[in-house]
Backbone as a printed PyTorch tensor [residue, N CA C, xyz], in Angstrom:
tensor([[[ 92.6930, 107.0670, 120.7160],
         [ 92.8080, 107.6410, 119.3860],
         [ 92.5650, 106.5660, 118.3260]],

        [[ 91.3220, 106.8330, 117.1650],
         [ 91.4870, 106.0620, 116.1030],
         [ 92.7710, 106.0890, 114.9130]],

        [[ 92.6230, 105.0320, 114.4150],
         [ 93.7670, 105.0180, 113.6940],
         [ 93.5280, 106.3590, 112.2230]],

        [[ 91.7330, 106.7290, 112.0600],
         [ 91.4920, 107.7540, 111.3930],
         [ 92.1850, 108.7180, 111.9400]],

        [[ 92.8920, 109.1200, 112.9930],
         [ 92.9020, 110.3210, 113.6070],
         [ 95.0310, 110.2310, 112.7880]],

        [[ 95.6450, 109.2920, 112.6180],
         [ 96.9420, 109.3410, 112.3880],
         [ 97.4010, 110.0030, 111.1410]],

        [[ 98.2500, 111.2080, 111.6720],
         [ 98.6530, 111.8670, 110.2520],
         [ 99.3980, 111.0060, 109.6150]],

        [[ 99.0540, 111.3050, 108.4700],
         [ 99.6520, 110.6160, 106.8320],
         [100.0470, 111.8990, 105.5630]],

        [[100.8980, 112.0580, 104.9340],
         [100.5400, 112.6480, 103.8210],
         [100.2200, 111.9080, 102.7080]],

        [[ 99.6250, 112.3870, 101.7520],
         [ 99.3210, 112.0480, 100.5760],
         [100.4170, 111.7780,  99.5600]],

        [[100.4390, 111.4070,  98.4850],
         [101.7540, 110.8230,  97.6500],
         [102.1780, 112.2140,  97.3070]],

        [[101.4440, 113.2010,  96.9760],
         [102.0470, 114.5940,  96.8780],
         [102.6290, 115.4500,  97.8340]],

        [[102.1670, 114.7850,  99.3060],
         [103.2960, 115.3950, 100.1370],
         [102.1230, 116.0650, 100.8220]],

        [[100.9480, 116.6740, 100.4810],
         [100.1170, 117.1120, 101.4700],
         [ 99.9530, 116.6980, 102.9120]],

        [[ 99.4710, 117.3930, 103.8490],
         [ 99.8130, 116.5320, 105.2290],
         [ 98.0270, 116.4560, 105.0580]],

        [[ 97.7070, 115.0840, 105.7240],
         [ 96.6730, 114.6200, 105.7220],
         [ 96.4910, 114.2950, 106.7300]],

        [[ 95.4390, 113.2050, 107.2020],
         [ 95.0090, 112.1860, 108.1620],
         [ 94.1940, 111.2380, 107.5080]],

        [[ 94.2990, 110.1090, 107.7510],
         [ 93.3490, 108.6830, 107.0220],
         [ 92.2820, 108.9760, 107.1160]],

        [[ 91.3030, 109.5740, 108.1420],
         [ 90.0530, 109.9600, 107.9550],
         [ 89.9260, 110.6650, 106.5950]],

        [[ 90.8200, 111.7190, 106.5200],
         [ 90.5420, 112.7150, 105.6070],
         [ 90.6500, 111.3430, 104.0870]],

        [[ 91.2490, 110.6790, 104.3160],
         [ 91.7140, 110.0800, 103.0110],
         [ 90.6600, 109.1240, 102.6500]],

        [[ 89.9010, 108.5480, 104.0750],
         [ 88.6940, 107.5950, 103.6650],
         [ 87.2740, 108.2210, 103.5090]],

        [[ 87.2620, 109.6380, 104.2410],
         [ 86.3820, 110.3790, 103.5460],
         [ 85.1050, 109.8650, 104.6470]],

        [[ 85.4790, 109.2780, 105.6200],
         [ 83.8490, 108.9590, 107.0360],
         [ 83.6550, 108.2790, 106.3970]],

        [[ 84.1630, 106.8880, 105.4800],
         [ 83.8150, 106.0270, 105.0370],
         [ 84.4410, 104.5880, 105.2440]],

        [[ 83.8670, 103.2740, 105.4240],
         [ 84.6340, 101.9760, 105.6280],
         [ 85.1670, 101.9830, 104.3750]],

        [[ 86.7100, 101.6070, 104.5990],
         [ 87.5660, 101.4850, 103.6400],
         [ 88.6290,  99.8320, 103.3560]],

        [[ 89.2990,  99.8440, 102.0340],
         [ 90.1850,  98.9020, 101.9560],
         [ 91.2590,  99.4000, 101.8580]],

        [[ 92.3240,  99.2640, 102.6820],
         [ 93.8030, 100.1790, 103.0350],
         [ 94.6510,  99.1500, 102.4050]],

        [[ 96.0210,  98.9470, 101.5500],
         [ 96.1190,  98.4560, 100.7740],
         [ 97.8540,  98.1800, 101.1260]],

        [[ 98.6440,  98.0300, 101.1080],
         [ 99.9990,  98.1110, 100.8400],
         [100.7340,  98.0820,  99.7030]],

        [[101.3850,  98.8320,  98.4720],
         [101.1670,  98.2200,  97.3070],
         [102.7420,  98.9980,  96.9970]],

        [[102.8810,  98.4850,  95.5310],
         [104.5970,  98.4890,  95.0820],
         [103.8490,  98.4580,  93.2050]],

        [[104.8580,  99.0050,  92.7210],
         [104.6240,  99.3850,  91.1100],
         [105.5800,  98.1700,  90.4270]],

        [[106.5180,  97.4630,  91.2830],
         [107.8230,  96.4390,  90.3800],
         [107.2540,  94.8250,  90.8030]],

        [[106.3660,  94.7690,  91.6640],
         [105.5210,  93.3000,  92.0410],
         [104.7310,  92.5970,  90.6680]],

        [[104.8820,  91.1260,  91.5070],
         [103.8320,  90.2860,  90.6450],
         [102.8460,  90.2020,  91.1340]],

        [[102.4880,  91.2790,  92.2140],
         [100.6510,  91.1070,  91.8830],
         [100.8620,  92.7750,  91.7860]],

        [[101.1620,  93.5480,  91.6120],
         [100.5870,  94.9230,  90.6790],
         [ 99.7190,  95.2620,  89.9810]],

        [[ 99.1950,  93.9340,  89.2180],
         [ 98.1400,  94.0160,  88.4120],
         [ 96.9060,  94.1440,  89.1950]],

        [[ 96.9630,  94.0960,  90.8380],
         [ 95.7780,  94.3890,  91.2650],
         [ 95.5790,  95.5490,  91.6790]],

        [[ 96.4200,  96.1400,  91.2310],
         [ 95.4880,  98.0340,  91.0370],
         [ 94.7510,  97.8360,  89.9630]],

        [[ 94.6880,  96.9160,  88.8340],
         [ 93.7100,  97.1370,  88.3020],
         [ 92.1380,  96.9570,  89.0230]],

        [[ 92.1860,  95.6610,  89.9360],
         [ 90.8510,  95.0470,  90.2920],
         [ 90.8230,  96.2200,  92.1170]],

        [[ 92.0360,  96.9360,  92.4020],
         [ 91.6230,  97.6710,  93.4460],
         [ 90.4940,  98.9860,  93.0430]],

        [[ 91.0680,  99.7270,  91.4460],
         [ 90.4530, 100.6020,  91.1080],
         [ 88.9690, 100.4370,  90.9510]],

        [[ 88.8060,  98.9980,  90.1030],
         [ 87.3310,  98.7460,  89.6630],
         [ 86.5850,  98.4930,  90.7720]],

        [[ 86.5820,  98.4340,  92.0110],
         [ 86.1500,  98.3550,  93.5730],
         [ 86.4800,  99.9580,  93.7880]],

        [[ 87.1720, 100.4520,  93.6930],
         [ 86.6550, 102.0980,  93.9760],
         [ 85.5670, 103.0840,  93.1020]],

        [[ 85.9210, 102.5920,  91.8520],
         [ 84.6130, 103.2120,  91.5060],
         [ 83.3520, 102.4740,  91.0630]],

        [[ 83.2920, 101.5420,  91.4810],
         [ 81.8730, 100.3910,  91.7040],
         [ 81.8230, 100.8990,  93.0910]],

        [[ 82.3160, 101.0430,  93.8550],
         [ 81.0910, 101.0930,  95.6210],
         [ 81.6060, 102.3170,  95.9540]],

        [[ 80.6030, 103.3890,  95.6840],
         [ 81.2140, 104.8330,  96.1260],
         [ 81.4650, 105.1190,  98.1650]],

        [[ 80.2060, 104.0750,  98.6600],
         [ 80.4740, 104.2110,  99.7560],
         [ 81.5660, 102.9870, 100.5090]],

        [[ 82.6490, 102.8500,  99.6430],
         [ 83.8630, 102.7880, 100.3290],
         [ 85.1390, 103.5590,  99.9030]],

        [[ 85.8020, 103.6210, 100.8050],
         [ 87.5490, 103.8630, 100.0820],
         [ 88.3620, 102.6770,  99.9560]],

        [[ 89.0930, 103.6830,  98.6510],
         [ 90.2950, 102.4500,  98.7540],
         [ 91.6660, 103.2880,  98.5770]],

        [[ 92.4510, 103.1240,  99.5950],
         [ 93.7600, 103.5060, 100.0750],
         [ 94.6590, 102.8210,  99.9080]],

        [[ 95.7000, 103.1290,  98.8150],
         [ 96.8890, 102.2900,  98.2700],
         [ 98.1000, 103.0270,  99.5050]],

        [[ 99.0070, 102.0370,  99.7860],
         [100.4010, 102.9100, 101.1270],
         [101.4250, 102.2390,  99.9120]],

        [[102.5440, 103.0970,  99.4690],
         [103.3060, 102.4690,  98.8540],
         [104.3390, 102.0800,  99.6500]],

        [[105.0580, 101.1090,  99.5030],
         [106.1300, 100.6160, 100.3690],
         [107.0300,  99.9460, 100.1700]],

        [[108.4750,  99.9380,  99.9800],
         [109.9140,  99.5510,  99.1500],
         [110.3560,  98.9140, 100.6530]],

        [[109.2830,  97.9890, 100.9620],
         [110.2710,  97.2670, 102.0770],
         [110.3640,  95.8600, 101.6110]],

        [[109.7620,  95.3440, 100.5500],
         [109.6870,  94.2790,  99.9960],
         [110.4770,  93.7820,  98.6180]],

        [[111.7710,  93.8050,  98.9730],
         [112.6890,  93.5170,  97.7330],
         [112.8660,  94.8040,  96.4820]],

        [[112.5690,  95.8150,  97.6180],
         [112.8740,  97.0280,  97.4240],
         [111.7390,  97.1780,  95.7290]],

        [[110.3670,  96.4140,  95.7310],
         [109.7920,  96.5800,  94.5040],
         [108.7920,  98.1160,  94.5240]],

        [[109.1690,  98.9730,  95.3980],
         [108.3440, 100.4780,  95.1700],
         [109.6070, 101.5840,  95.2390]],

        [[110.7600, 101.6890,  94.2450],
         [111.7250, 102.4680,  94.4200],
         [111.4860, 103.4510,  93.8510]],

        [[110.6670, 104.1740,  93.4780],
         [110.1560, 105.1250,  92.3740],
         [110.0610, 106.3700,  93.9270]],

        [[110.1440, 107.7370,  92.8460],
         [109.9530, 108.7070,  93.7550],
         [108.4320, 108.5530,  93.7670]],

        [[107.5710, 109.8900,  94.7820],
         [106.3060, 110.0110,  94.6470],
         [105.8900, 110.2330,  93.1670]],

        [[106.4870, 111.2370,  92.4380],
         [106.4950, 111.5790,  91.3510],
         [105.9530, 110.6240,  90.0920]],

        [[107.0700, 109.8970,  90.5120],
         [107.5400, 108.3080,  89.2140],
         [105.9790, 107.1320,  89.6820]],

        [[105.8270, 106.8090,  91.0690],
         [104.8040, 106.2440,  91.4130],
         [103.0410, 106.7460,  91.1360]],

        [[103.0280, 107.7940,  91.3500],
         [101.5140, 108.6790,  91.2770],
         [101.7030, 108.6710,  89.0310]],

        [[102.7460, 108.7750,  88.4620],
         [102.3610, 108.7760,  86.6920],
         [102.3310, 107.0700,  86.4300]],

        [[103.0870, 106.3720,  86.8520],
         [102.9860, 105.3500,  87.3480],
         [101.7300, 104.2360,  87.4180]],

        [[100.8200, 104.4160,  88.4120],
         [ 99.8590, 103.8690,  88.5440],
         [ 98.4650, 104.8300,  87.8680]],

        [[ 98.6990, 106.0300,  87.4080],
         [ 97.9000, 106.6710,  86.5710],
         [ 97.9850, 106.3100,  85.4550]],

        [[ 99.0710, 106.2190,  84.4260],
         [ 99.2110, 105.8240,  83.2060],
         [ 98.9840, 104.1930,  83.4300]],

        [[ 99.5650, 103.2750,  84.0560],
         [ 99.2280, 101.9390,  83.7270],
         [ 97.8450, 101.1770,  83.8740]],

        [[ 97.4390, 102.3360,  85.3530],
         [ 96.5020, 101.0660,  85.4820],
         [ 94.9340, 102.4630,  86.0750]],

        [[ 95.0630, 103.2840,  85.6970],
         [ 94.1670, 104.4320,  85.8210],
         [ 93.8090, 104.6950,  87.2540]],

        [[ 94.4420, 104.4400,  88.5380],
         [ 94.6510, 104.7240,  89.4750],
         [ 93.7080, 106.1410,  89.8420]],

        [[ 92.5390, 106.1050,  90.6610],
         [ 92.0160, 107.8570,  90.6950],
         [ 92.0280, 107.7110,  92.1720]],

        [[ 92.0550, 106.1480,  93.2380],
         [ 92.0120, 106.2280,  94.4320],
         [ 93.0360, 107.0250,  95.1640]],

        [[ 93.1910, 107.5110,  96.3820],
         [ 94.4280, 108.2100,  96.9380],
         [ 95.5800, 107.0390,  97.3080]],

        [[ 96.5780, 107.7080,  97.3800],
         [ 97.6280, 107.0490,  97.6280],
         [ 98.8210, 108.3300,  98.9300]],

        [[ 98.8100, 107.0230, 100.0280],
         [ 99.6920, 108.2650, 100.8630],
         [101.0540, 108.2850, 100.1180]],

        [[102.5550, 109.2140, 100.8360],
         [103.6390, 109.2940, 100.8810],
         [104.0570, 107.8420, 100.8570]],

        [[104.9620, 107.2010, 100.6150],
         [105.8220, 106.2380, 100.5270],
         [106.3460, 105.5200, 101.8730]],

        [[105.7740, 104.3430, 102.4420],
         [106.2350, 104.5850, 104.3190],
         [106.1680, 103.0640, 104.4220]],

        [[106.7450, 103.2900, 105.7890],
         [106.9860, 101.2420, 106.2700],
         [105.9540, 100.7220, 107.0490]],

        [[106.2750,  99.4780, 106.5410],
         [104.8410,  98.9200, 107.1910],
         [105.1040,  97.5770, 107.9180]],

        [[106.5490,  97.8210, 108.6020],
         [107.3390,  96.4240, 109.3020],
         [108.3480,  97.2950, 109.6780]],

        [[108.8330,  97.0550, 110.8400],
         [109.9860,  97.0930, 111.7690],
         [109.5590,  98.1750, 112.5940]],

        [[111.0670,  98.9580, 113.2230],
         [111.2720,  99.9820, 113.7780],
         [110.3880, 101.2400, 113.3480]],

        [[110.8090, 101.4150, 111.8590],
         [110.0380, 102.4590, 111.2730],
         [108.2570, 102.5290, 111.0340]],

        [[107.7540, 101.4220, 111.3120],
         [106.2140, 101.2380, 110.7820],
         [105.5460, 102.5200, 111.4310]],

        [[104.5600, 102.8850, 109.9420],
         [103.5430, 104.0150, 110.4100],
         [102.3730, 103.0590, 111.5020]],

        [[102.2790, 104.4090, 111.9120],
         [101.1900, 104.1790, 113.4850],
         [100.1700, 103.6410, 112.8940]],

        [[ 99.8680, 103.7300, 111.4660],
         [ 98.5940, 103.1360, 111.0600],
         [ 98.7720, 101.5960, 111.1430]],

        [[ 99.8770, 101.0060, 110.2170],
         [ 99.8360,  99.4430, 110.1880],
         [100.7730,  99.3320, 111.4670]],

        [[100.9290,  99.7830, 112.3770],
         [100.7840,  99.3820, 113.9320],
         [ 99.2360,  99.0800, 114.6320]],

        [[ 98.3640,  99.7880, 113.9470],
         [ 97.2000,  99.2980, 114.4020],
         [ 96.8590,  97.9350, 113.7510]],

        [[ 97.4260,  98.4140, 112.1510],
         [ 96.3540,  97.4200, 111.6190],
         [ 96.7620,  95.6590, 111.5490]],

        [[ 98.4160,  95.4640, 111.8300],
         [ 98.9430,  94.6020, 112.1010],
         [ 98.4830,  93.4470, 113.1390]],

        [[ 97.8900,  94.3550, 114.3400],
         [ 97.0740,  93.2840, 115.5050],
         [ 95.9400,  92.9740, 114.5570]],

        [[ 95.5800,  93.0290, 113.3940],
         [ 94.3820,  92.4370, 113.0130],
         [ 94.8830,  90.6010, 112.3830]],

        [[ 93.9920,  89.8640, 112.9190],
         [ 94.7370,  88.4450, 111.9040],
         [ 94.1570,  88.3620, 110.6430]],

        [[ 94.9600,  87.4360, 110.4630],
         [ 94.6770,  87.4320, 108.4900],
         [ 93.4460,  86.8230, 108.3550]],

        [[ 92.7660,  86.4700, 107.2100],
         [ 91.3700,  85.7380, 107.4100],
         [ 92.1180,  83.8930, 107.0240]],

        [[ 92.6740,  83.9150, 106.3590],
         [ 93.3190,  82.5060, 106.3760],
         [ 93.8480,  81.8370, 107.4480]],

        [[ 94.3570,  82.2140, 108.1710],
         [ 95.8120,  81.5300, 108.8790],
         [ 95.9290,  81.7750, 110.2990]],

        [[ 94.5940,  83.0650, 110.3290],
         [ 94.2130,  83.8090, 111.9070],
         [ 95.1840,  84.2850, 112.5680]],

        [[ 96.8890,  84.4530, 111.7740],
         [ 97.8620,  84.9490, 111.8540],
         [ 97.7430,  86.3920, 112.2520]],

        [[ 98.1070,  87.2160, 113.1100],
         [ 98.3560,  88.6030, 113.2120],
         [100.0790,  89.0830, 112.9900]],

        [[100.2180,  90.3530, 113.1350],
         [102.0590,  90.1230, 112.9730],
         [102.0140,  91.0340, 111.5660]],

        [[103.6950,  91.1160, 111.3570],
         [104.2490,  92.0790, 109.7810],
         [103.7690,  91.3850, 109.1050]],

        [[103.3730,  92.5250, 107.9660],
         [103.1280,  92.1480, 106.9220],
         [104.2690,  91.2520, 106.0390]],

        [[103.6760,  90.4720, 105.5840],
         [104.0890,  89.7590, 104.6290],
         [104.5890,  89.6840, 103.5170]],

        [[103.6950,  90.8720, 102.6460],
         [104.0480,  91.1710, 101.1830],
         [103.4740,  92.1860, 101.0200]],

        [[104.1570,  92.7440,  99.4770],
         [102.9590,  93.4660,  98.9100],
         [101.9260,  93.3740,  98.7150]],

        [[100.4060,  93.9210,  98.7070],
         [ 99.3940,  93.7170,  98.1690],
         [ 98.5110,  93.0240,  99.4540]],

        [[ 99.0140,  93.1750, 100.5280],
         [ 97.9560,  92.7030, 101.9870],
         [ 96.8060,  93.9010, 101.8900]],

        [[ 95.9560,  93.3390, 102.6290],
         [ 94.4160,  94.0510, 102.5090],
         [ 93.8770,  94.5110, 103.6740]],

        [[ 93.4010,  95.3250, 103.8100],
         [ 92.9740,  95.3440, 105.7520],
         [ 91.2290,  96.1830, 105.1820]],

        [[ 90.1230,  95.8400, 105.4180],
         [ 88.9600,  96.2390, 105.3870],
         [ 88.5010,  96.3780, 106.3190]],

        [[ 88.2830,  97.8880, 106.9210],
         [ 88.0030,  98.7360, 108.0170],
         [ 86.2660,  99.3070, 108.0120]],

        [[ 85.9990,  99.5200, 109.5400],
         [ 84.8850, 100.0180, 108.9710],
         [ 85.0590, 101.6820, 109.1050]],

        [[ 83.7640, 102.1250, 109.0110],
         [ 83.7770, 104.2540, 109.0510],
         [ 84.3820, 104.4430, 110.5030]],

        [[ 84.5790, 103.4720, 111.3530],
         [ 85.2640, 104.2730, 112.4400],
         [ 86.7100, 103.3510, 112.4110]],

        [[ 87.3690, 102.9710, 111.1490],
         [ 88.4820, 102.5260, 111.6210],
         [ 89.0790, 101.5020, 112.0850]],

        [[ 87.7900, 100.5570, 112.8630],
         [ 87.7860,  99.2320, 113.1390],
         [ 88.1320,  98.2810, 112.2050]],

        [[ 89.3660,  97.5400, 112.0360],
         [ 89.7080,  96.3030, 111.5290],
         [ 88.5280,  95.2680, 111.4750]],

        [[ 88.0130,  94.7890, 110.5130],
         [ 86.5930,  94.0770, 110.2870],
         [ 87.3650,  93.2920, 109.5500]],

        [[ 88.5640,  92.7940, 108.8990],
         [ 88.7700,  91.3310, 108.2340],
         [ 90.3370,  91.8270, 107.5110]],

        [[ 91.6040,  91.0830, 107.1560],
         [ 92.6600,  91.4600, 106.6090],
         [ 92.9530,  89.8760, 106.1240]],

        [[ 92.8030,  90.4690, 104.4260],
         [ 93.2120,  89.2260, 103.5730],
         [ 94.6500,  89.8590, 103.2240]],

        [[ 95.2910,  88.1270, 102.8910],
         [ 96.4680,  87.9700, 102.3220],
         [ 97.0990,  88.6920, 101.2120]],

        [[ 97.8800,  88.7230, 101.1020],
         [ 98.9810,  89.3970,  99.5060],
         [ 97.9820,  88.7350,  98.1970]],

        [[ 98.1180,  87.7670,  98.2450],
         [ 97.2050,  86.7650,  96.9940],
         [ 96.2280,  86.5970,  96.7580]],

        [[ 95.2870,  87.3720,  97.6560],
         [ 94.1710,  87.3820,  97.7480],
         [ 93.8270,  88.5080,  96.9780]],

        [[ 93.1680,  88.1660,  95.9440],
         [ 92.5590,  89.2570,  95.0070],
         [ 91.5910,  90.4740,  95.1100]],

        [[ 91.7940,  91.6300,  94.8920],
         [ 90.9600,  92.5090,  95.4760],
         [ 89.2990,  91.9080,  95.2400]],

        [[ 88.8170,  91.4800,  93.9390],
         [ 87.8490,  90.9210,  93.3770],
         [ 87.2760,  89.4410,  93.3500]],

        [[ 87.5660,  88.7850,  95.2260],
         [ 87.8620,  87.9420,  95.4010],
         [ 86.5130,  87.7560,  95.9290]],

        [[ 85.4200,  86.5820,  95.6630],
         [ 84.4820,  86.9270,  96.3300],
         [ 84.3360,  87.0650,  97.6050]],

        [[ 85.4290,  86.3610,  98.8800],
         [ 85.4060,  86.6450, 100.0610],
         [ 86.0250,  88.1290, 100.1890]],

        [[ 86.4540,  88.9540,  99.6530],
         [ 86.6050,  90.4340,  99.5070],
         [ 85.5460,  91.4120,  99.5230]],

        [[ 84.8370,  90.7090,  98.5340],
         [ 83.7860,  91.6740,  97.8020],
         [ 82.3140,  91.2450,  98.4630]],

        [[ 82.0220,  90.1020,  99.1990],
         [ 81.4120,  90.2480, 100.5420],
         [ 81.3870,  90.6070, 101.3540]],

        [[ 82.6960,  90.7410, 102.3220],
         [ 83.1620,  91.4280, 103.2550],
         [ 83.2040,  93.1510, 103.1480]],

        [[ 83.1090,  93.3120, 101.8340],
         [ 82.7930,  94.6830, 101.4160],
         [ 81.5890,  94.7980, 101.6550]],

        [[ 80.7730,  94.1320, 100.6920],
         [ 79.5210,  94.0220, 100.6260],
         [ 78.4650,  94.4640, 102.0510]],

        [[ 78.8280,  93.7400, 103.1180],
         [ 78.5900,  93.6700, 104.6200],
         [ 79.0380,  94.7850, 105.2270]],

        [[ 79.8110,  95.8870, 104.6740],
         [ 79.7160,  97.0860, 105.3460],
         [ 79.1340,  98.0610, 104.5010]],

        [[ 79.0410,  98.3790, 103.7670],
         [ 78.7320,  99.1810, 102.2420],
         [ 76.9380,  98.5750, 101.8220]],

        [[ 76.4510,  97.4990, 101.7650],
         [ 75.5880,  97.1280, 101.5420],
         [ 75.1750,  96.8830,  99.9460]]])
């Protein structure tokens, strides 16, 4: 089973699957929080969603990190719409470390980082995992690593063209 195939809902609660959410497209799957000091990269995640139509970009919100995503779905989806014009999807609110981790960042966790060749929990908010149309882990940058980073936006580049 690909990791496209793992149900997810959407921040509204719809029941989904990541395929459905990346649309048969290589995507950047995101981990992200609205109370962080890098938040500001929903701005540079958005401007990469609508600059390369043939990728996605998939924000997972997640309050496992100093509890900085405590907002309901509600508070999160006006949230990243009003601040930072957010139009990419965003699933339900879910973990992405321990006991509880969705089956997705169980896959995407065996991927190593591009720095440190580290695999393992995530780290922080704002980790990156760039997949291709079938799901395959193709490169996972760090928390600090800027969506608009040129080793990002190559590595994009190289699947998307």
């Amino acid at each position: 089973m690909s990791i496209l195939d793992a149900s997810i809902a959407r921040l509204d609660g719809t029941p989904s699957t990541l395929g459905e959410l990346t649309g048969g497209r290589p995507a950047l799957l995101v981990n992200v929080a609205s109370k962080c000091g890098l938040t500001p990269q929903y701005a540079g995640l958005e401007r990469i969603a609508e600059s390369q139509p043939g990728l996605a970009v998939v924000g997972f919100p997640c309050n496992q990190f100093m509890g900085q995503e405590p907002g309901t779905s509600e508070e999160i989806a006006e949230f990243c719409s009003a601040t930072y014009g957010v139009t990419f999807p965003l699933s339900e609110k879910i973990e992405v470390n321990g006991e509880g981790r969705h089956a997705i960042y169980d896959e995407l966790t065996r991927a190593p980082e591009a720095e440190t060749g580290q695999a393992g929990d995530i780290t922080w908010n704002f980790e990156k995992f760039l997949v291709d149309a079938d799901g395959t882990v193709v490169q996972r940058f760090g928390p600090r690593t800027e969506p608009e980073d040129p080793r990002v936006l190559k590595a994009i580049a190289s699947l998307v063209g």
